[in-house]
C-alpha positions in Angstrom: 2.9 -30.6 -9.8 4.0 -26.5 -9.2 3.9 -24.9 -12.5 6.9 -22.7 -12.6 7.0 -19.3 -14.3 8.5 -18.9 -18.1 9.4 -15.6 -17.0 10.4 -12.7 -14.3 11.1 -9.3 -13.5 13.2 -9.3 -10.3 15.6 -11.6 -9.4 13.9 -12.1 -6.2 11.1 -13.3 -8.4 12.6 -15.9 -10.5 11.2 -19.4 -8.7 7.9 -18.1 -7.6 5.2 -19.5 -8.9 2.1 -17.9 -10.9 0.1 -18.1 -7.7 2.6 -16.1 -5.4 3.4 -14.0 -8.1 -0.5 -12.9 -8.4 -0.3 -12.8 -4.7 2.5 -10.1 -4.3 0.8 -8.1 -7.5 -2.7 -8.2 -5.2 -1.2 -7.3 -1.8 1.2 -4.6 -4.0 -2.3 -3.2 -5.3 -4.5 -3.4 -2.3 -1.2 -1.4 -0.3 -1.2 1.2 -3.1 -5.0 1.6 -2.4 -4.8 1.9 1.1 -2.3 4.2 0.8 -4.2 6.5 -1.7 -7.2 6.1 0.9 -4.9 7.5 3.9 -3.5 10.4 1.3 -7.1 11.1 0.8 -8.3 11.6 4.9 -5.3 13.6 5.5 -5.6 16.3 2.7 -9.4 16.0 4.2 -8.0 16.1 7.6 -5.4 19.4 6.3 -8.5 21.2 5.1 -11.2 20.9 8.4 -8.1 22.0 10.1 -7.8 24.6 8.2 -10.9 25.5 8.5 -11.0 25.3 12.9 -8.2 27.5 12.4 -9.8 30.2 9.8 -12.6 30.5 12.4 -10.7 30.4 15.6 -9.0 34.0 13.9 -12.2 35.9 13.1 
């Protein structure tokens, strides 16, 4: 028996089940924390640069 979902957002969404739908929220989440990681080494990245640069002048 597929349990079927009372509601949805999307109509892309609306015969998905629970478990897919918690699927596509986790993968949606873990992306969005990947990407924040990424963001995070290049604005690390930006500033060591920055800082090879700052040198490479004086």
């Amino acid at each position: 028996m597929i349990m079927r979902n009372a509601y949805y957002i999307d109509d892309d969404k609306k015969n998905k089940t629970l478990t897919v739908l918690g699927r596509i929220c986790y993968a949606r989440t873990s992306m969005q924390k990947m990407q924040s990681m990424l963001d995070q080494e290049i604005e690390l990245n930006k500033r060591l640069l920055a800082k090879y640069k700052e040198r490479e002048i004086c």
